[in-house]
Legacy VTK file of the C-alpha trace (Angstrom):
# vtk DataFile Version 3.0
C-alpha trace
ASCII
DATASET POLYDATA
POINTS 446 float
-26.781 0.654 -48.939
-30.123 -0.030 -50.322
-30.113 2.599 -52.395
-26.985 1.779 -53.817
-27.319 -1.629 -54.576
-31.198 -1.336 -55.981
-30.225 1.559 -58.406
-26.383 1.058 -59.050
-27.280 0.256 -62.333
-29.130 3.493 -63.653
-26.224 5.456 -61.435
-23.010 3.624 -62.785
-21.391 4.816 -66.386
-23.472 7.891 -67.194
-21.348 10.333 -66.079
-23.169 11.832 -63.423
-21.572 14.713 -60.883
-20.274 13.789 -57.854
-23.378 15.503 -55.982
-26.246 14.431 -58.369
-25.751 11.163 -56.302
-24.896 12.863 -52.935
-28.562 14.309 -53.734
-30.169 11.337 -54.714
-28.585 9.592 -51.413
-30.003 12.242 -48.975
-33.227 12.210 -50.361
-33.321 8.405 -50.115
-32.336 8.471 -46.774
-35.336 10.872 -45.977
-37.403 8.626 -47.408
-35.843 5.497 -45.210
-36.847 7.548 -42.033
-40.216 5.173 -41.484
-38.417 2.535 -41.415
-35.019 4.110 -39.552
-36.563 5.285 -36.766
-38.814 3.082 -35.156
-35.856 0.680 -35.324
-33.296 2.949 -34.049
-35.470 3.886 -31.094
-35.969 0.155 -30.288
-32.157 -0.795 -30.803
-31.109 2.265 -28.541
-33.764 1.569 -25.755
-32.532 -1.774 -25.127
-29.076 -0.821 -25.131
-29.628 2.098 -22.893
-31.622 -0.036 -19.892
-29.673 -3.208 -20.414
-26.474 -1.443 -19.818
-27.855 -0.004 -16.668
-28.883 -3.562 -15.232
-25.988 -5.093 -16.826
-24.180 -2.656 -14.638
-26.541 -2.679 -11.509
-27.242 0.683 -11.662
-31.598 -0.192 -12.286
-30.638 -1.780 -8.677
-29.499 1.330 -7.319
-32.313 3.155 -8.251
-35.028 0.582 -7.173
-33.217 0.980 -3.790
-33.360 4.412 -3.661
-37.155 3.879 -3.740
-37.616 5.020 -7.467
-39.303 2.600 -9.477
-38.669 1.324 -12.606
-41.915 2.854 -14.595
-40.859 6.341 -12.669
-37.429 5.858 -14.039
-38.590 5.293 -17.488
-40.411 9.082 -16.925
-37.645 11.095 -18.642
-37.406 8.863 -21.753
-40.835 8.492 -22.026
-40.897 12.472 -22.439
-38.208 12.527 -24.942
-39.666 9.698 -26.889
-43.148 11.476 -26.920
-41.369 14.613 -28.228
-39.477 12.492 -30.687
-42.910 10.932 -31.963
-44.121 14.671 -32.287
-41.280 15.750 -34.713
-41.676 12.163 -36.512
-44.909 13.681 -37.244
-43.805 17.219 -38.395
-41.426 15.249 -40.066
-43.317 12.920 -42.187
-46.108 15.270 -42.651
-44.150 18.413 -43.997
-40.577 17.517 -44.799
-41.624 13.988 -46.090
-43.192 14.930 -49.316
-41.044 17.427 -50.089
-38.140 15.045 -50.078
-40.156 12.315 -51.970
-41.209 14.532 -54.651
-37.716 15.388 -54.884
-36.205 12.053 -55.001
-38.659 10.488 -57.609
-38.141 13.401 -59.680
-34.162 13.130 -59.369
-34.914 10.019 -60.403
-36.496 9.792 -62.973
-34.512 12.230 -64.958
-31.267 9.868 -63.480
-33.089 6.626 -65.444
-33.737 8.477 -68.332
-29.928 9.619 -68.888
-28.536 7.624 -71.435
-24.860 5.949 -70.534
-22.009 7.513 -70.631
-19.927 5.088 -72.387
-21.058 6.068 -76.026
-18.845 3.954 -78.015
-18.730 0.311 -76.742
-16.864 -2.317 -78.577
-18.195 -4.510 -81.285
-21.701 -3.055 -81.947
-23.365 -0.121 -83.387
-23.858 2.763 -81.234
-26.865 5.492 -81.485
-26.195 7.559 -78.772
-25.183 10.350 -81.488
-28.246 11.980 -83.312
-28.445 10.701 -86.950
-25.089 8.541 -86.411
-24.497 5.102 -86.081
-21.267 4.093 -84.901
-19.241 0.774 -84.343
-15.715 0.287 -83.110
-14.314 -3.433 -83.430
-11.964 -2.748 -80.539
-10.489 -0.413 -77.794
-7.383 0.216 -76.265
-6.839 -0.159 -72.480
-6.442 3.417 -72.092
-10.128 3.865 -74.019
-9.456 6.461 -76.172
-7.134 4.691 -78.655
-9.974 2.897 -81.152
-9.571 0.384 -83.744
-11.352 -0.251 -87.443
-13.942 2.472 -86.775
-17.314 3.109 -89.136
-19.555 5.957 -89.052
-22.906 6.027 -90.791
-23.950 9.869 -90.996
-28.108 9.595 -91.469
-29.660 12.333 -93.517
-33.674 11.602 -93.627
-33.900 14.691 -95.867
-32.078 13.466 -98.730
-32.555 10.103 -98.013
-29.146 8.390 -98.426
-26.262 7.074 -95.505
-22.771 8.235 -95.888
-20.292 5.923 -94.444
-16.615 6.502 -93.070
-13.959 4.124 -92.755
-11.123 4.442 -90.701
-8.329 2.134 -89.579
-7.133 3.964 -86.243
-8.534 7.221 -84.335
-8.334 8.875 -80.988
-11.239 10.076 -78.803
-11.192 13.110 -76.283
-13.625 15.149 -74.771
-13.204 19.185 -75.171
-12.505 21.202 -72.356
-15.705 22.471 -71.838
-17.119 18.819 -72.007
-19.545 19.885 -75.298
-18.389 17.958 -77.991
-16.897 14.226 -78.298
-14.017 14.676 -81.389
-13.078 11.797 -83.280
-9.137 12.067 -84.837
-9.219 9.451 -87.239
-6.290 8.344 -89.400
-5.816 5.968 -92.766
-9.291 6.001 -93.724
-12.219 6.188 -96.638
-15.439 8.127 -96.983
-18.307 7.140 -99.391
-21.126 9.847 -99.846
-23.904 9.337 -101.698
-26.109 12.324 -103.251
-29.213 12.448 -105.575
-29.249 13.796 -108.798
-30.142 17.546 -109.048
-34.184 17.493 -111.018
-32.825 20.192 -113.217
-29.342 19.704 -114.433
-28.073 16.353 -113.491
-30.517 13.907 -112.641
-28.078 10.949 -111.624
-27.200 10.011 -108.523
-23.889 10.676 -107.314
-21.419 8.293 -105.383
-18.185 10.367 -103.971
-15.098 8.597 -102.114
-12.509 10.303 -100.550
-9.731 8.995 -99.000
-7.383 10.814 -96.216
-4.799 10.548 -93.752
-6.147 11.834 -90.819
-9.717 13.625 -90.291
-11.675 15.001 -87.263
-15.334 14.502 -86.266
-17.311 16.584 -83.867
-20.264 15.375 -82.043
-22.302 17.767 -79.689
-22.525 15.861 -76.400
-25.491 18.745 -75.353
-27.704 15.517 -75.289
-25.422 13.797 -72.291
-26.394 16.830 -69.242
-29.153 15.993 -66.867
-32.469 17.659 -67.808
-34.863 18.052 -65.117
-38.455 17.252 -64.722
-41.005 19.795 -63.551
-41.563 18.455 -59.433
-44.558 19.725 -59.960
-45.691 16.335 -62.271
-45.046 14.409 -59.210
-47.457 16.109 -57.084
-50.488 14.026 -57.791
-48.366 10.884 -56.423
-49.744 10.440 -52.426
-46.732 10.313 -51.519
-46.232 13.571 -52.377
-49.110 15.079 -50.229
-49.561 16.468 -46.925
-52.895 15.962 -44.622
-54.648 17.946 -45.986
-53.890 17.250 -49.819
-54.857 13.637 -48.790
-57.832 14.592 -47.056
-59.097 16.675 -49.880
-58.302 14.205 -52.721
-59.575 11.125 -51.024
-62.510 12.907 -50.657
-63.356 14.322 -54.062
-62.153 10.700 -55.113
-64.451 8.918 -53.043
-66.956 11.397 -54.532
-66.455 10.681 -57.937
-66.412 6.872 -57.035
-70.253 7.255 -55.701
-71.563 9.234 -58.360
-70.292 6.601 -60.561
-72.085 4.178 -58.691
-75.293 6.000 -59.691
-74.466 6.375 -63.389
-73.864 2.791 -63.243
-77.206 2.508 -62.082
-79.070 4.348 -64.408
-77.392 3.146 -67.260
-78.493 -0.482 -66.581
-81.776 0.442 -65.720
-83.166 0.846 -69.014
-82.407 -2.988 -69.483
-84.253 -4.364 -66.636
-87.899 -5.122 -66.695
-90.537 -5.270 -64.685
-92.975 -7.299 -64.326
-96.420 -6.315 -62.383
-96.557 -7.649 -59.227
-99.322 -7.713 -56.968
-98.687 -5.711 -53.393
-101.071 -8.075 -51.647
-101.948 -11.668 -52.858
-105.799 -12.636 -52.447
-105.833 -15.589 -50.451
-108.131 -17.289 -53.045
-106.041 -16.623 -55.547
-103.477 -19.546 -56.843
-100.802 -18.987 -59.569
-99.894 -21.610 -62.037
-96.392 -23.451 -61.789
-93.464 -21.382 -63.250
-92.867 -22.901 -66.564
-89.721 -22.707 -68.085
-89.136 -20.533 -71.506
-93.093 -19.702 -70.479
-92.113 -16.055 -71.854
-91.596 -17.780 -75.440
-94.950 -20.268 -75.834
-97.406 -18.870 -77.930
-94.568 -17.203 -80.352
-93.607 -18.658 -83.909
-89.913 -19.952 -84.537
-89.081 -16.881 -86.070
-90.140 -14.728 -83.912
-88.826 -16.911 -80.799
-85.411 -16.275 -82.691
-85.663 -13.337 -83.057
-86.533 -12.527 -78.885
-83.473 -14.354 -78.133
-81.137 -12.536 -80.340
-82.606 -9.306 -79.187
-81.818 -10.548 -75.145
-78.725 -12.039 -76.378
-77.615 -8.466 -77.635
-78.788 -6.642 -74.871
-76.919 -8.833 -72.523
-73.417 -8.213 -74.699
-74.753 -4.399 -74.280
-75.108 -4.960 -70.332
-71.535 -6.939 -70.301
-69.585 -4.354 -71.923
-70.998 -1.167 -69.981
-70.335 -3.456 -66.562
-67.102 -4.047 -67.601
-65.708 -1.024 -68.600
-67.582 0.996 -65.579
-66.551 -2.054 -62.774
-62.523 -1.568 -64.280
-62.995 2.164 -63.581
-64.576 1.349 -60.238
-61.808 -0.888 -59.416
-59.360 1.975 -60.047
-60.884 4.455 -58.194
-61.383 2.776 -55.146
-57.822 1.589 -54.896
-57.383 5.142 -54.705
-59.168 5.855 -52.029
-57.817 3.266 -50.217
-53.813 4.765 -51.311
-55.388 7.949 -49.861
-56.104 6.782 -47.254
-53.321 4.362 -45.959
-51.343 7.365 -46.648
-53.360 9.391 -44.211
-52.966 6.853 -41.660
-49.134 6.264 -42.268
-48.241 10.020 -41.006
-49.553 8.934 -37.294
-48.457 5.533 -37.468
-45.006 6.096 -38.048
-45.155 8.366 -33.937
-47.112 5.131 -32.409
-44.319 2.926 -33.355
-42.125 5.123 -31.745
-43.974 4.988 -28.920
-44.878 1.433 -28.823
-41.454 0.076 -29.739
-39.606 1.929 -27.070
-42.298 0.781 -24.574
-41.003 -2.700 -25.937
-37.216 -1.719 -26.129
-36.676 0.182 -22.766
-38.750 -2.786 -20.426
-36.856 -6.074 -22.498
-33.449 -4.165 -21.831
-33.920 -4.067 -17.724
-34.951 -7.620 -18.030
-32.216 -9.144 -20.330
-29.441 -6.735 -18.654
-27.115 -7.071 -21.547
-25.755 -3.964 -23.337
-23.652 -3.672 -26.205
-24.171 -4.152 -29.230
-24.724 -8.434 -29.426
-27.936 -9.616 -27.619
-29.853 -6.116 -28.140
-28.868 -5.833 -31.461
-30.475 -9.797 -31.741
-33.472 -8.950 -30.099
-34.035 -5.697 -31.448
-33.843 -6.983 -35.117
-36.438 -9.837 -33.980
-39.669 -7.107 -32.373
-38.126 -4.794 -35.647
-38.849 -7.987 -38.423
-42.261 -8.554 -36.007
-43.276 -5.220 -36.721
-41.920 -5.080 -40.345
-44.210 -7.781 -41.393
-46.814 -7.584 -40.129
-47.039 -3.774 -41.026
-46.418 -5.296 -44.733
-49.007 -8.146 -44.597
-51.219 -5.478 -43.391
-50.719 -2.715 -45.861
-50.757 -5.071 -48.682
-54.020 -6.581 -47.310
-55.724 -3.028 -47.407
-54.349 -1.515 -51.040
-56.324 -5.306 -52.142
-59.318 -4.467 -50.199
-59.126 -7.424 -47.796
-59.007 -5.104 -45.084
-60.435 -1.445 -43.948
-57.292 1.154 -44.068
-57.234 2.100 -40.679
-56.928 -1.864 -39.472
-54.444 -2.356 -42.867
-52.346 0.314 -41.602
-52.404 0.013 -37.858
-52.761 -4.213 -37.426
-48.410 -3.506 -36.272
-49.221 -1.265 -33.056
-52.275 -3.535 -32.120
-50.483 -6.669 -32.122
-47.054 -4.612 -30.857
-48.889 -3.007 -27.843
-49.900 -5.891 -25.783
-46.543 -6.943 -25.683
-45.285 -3.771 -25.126
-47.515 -3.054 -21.972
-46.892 -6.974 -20.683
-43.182 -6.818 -20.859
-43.652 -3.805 -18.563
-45.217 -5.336 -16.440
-42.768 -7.653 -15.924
-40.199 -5.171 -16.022
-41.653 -3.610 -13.079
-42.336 -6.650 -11.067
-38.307 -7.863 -11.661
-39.543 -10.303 -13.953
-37.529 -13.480 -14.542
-38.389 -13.798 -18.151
-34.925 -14.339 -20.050
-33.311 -16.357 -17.027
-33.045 -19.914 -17.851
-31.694 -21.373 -14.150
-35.470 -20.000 -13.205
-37.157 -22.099 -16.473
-35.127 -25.382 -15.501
-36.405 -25.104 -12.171
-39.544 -25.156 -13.316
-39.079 -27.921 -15.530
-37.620 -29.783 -12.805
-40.089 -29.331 -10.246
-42.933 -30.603 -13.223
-41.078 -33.551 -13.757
-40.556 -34.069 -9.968
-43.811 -34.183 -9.337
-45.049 -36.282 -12.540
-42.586 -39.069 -11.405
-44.086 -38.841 -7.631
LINES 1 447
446 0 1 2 3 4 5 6 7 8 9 10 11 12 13 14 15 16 17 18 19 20 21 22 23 24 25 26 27 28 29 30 31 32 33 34 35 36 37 38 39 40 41 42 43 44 45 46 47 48 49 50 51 52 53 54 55 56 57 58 59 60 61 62 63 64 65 66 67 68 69 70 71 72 73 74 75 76 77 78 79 80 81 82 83 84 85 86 87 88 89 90 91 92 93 94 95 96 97 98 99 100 101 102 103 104 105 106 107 108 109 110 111 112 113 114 115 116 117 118 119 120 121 122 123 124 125 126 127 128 129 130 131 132 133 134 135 136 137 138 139 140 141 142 143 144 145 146 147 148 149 150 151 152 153 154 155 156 157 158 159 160 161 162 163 164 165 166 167 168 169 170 171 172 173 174 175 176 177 178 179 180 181 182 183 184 185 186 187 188 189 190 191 192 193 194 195 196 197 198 199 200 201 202 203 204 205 206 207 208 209 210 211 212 213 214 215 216 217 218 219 220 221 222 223 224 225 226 227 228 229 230 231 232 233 234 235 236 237 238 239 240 241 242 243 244 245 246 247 248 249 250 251 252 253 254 255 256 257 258 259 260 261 262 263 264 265 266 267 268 269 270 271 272 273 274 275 276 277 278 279 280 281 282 283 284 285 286 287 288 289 290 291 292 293 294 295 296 297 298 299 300 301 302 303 304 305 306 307 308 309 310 311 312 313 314 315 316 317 318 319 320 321 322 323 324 325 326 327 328 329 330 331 332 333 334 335 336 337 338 339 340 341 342 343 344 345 346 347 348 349 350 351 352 353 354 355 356 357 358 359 360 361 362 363 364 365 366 367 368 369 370 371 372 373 374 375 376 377 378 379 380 381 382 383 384 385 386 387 388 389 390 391 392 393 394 395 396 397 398 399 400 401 402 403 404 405 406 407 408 409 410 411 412 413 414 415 416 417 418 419 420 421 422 423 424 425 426 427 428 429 430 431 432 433 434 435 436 437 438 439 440 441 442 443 444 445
């Protein structure tokens, strides 16, 4: 549904197959999977466990002598094996289907519509045509006061066709667009042959009915090379990420020592004694003391020359610190990337050791308090994983903490609702909060 609704506009009207969009949906989906299946894993964890206390069953087993963490063995095994193939997942299959989808895409925005004639303007879908047709038919193929302007850029004049009614159809093999048109006029205009007759000639011809072809070649889907996309990150496996980031950050040091040695020239040094004698006492810094002693014009001119030197200084700063700038938001992209392919199996993790705990405690199953719940941890760990990320591509943060500020503030809570999970914890019961509350006020009023 996201897909849908952020890119029904490039998808609607261009006369796409049925499965160019079936692929673009699958490889959307793929792409959806971070975001899927932590919350899927949290949704169905609390369902699972509150069902079972909802329907005493977590009470059969604590009486059997199993406890609740010993319960929670199995899943924890099957969510560790889940996190695994996340992994696989988003470190193999991932890319693939990302460099698939942008490049489906791409080609899909770049397809021009399929409605080719639309009413009242002037159409150049057609190479070297302009068309307009006042009106249309319901059925859309009937058209009303049509004009064609046929463009020739080698002979450098417009013929124009008039026509009062016409009929558009597609051929069977979907080529060519033909045009029947009926009760009309055609102007040409031609130059003057250099030799025999040099004036230019104006033709009309009127007819009854006409056709006009137009090659619709222009209208299939023509595909990128995938392999453009590759140097996207998100097109990259571990060890694509590992190298680039690398031979980025590389680049982005070396540049630092360019940098370096092309300002150097304009610094200067003045002699410094290593060790003062303690007899020894300088006069008071005076200011423009580098100037006294120098005529007007040659005070003038040692500003201009330091003024220039300066604009020299600005300009190589500039232009170096903008490709700094660039670089090193690549390194960080490279490397929240990196981190992304683990993070993705810790939520898994984390969120089920949320999910499966807050289910025995709220005992509800279903789909109507979980579903509540769920969506609150699930916007929790949406935002903060987006405050985080965001944070780190701006260089507020390292991309390690950027990328991984979710699990740290997700664990705690994960590992304390277990612990109340395993003590029978009270935590959602309200008769056991107003008895609190009314003990407080019982003993404030004593």
């Amino acid at each position: 549904m996201l897909f849908l609704f952020k890119y029904i506009d490039d998808l609607i009207g261009k006369g796409f197959e049925w499965y160019t969009i079936l692929q673009l949906m699958l490889y959307a989906s793929a792409t959806n999977v971070a975001m899927a299946l932590p919350l899927s894993v949290l949704l169905s964890s609390i369902m699972t466990y509150g069902s079972l206390g909802e329907n005493y069953e977590l009470v059969a087993i604590k009486s059997a002598g199993v406890s609740l963490r010993r319960a929670m063995y199995p899943m924890i095994v099957v969510v560790t094996i889940l996190s695994i193939s996340a992994f696989i997942f988003s470190d193999n299959m991932l890319p693939v289907a990302n460099r698939k989808y942008y490049s489906l895409l791409y080609d899909v925005r770049q397809q021009k519509s399929a409605n080719l004639l639309p009413e009242g303007v002037f159409s150049s879908s057609f190479p070297n045509y302009s068309i307009r047709v006042n009106k249309k038919d319901p059925d859309g193929q009937t058209l009303h006061d049509v004009m064609i302007y046929t463009k020739n850029e080698a002979e450098n004049n417009v013929n124009v066709l008039i026509a009062k009614e016409g009929r558009m159809y597609r051929t069977m093999d979907n080529q060519f667009l033909v045009l029947k048109l009926k009760d009309g006029v055609k102007y040409e205009e031609q130059p003057g042959e250099k030799t025999f007759e040099q004036r230019q000639r104006f033709t009309r011809f009127r007819f009854k009915e006409t056709e006009q072809k137009f090659d619709l070649s222009f209208m299939k889907l023509k595909r990128t090379d995938e392999n453009l996309f590759r140097s996207a990150v998100q097109m990259m496996d571990l060890k694509q990420l590992k190298y680039f980031g690398d031979s980025t950050k590389r680049q982005t040091d070396s540049a630092l020592l360019i940098n370096y040695r092309l300002i150097t020239p304009y610094i200067k040094y003045f002699g410094i004694p290593k060790k003062a004698a303690a007899n020894i006492k300088y006069a008071p810094f005076k200011k423009n003391n580098v100037l006294d002693g120098l005529s007007t014009q040659q005070q003038v001119s040692a500003l201009t020359n330091a003024s220039n030197e300066i604009r020299t200084v600005q300009d190589i700063i500039k232009n170096r610190a903008d490709m700094y700038k660039e670089a090193s938001k690549s390194v960080r992209n490279f490397a929240l990337e990196y981190q992304k392919k683990f993070e993705l199996s810790a939520a898994c993790i984390v969120l089920f050791l949320i999910g499966a705990p807050l289910g025995a405690i709220i005992r509800k199953g279903g789909l109507g308090m979980p579903v509540v719940v769920s969506v609150i941890f699930f916007l929790i760990y949406y935002i903060t994983w987006t405050i985080g990320e965001k944070s780190a591509k701006g260089g507020s943060l390292s991309p390690v903490i950027g990328e991984w500020i979710s699990i740290i503030v997700l664990t705690p809570i994960g590992i304390f609702l277990s612990y109340k999970a395993a003590n029978d914890s009270v935590l959602f019961d309200m008769e056991a909060y107003k008895r609190f509350f009314n003990k407080l006020l019982r003993r404030k009023d004593e």
